[in-house]
Structures are given as C-alpha cells and as structure tokens.
Backbone as CSV, one residue per row, in Angstrom:
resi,resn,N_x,N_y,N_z,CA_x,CA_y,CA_z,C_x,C_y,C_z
1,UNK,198.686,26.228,160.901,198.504,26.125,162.338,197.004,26.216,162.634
2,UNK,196.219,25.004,163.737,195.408,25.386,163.897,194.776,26.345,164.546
3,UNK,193.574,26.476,165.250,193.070,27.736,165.670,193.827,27.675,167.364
4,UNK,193.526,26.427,167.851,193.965,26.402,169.511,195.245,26.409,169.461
5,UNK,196.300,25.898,168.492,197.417,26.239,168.142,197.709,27.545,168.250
6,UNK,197.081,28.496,167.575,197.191,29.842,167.858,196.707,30.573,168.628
7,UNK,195.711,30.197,169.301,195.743,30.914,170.677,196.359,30.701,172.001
8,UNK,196.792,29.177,171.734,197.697,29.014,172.945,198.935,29.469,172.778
9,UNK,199.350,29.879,171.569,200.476,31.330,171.113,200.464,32.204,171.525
10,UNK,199.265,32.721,171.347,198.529,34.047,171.732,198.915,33.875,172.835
11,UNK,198.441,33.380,173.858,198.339,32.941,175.107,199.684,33.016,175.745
12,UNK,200.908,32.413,174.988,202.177,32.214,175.857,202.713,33.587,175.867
13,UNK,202.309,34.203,174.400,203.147,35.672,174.033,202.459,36.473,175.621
14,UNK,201.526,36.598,175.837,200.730,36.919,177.117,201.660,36.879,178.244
15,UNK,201.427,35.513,178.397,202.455,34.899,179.699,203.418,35.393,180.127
16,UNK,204.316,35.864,178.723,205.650,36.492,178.738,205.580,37.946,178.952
17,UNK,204.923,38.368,178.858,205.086,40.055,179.027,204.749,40.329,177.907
18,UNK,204.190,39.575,177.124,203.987,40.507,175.631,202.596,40.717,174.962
19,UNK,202.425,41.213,173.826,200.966,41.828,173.330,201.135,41.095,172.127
20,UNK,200.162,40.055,171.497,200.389,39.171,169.961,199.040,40.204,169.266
21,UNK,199.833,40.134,168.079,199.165,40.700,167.401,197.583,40.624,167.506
22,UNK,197.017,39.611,167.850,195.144,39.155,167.689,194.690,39.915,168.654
23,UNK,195.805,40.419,170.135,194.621,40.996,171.270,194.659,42.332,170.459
24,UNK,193.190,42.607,171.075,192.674,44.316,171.261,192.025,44.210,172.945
25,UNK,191.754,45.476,173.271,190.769,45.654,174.425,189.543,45.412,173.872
26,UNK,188.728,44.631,175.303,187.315,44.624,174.914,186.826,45.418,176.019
27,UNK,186.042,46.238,175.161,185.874,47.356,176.090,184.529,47.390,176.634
28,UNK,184.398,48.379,177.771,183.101,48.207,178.390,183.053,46.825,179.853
29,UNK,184.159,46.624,180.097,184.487,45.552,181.075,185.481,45.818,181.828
30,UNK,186.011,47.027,181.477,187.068,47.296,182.727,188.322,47.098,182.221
31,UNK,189.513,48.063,182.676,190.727,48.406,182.113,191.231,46.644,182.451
32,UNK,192.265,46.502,181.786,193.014,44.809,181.956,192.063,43.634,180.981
33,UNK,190.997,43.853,180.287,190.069,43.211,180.036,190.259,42.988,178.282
34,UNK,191.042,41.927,178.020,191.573,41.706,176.717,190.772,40.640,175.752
35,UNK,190.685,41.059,174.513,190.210,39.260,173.375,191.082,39.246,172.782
36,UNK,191.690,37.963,172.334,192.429,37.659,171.475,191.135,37.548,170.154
37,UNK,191.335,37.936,169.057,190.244,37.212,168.130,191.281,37.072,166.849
38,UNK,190.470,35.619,166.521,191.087,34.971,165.259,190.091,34.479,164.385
39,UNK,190.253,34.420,163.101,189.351,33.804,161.627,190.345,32.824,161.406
40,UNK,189.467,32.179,161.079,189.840,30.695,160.225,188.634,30.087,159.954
41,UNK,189.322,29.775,158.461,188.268,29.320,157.444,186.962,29.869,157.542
42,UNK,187.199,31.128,157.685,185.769,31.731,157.706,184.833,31.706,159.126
43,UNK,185.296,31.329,159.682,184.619,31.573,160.966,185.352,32.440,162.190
44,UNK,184.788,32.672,163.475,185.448,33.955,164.030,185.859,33.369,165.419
45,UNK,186.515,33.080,166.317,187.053,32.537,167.698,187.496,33.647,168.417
46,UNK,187.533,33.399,169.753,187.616,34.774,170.383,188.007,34.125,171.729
47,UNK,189.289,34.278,172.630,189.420,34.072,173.898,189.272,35.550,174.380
48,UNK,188.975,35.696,175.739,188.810,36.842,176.840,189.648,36.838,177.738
49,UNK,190.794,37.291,177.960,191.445,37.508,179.080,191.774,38.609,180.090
50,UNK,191.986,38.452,181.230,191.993,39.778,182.670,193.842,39.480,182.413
51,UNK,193.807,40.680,182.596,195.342,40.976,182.860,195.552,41.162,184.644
52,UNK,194.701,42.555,184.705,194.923,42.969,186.377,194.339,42.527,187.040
53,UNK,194.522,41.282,187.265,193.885,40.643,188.339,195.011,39.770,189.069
54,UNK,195.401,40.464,190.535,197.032,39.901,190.823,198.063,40.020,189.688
55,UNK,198.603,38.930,189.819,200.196,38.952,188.868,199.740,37.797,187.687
56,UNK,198.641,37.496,187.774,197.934,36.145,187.143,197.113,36.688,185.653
57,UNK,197.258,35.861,185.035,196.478,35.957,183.660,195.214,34.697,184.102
58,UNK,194.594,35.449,183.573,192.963,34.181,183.637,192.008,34.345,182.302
59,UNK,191.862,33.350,181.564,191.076,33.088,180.844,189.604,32.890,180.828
60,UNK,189.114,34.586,180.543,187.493,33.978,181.286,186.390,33.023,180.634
61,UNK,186.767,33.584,178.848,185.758,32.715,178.479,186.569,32.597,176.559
62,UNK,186.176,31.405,176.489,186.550,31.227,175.007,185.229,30.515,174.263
63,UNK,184.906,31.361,172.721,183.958,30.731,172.120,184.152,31.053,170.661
64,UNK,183.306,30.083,170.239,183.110,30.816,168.382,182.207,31.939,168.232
65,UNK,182.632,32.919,167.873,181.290,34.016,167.268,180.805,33.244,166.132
66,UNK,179.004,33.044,166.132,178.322,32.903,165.266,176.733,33.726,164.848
67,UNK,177.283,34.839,165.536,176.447,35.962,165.018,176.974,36.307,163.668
68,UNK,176.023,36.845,163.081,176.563,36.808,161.165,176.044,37.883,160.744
69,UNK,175.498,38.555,161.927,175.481,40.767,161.974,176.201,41.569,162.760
70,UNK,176.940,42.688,162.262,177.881,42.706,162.919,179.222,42.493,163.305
71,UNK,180.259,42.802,163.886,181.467,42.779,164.085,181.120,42.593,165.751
72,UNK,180.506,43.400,166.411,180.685,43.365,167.948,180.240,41.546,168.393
73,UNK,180.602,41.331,169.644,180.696,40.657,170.361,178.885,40.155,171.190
74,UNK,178.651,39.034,170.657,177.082,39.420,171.059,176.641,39.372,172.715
75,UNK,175.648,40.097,172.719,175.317,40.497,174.194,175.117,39.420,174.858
76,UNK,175.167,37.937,174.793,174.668,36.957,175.889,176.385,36.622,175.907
77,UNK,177.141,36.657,175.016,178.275,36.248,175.371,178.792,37.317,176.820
78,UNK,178.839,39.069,175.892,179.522,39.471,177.377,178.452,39.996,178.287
79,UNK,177.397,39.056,178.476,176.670,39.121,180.027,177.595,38.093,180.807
80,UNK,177.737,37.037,179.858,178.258,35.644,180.573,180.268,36.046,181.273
81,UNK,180.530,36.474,180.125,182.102,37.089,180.406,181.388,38.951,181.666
82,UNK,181.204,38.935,181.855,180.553,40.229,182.753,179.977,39.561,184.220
83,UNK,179.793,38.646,184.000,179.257,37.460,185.284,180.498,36.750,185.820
84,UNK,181.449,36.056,184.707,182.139,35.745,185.213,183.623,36.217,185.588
85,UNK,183.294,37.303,185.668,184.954,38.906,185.841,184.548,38.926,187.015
86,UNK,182.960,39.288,187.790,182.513,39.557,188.463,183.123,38.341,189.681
87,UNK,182.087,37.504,189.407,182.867,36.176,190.741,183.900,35.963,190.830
88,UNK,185.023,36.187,190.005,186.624,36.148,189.792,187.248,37.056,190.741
89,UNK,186.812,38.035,190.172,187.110,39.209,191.472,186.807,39.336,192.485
90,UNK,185.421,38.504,192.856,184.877,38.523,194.237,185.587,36.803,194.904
91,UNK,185.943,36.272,194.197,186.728,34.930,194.538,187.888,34.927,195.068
92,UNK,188.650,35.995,194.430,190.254,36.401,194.793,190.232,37.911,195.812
93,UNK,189.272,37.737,196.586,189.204,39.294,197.264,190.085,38.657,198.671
C-alpha cells in the first residue's frame, strides 16, 4: 500500500470515531492537535490533524520530513501548522 493509500486510512479510521495506529499527539499546539506519521522506504510523511474544532476533522498540513537530525518535527513546519490552527479557528469563530 502506498503512502496516501495509508493515510487516507488513517484518515477514514479518524472519520469514524477511531484512533489508527500512526496518530500520536503533537504537542505544544493545543489539546485535539494530532499527526498521523508514516515511513516508507526510508523516508518520513506526516499529516496534522484538529480534532476539536466543531464536530469536523480538518487537515492542516501534510508534508515529507526531510530533516535528517532528529526525530522532532522541524520548526518552520510547526510555525506554518501554528499559523494555520490559528486562522482556522479565527475563520470558524
């Protein structure tokens, strides 16, 4: 299975009420604030999703990690996912 194959898995298990194995919390962004992360073939993919926001799931940001120090999540990514939680929430007020 490919990678978008499996996150749009990820993704439905979501939909349904459920937790797939790839999410953890990403933390430091506020309770509801989920990544799915997946490897393949050696490289690292990562969707971001809001849970509590309404009754709605929203996908804030999906990318490849290609930082190659480290495990965390690099800082221009969650300025950009931190920017865009921000207008989301101020969009749906």
């Amino acid at each position: 299975m490919g990678t978008r194959q499996e996150m749009a898995r990820a993704l439905t298990v979501v939909a349904e009420g459920g937790h797939p194995d790839i999410a953890k919390p990403l933390t430091g962004l506020g309770s509801g604030v989920l990544e799915l992360a997946l490897k393949h073939r050696g490289d690292a993919f990562r969707v971001v999703y809001a849970l509590q926001i309404g009754d709605e799931i929203w996908v804030v940001h999906a990318f490849q990690k290609k930082s190659k120090s480290g495990i965390g999540t690099p800082k221009a990514e969650i300025d950009l996912i931190r920017d865009r939680l921000k207008r989301l929430k101020e969009a749906l007020r």
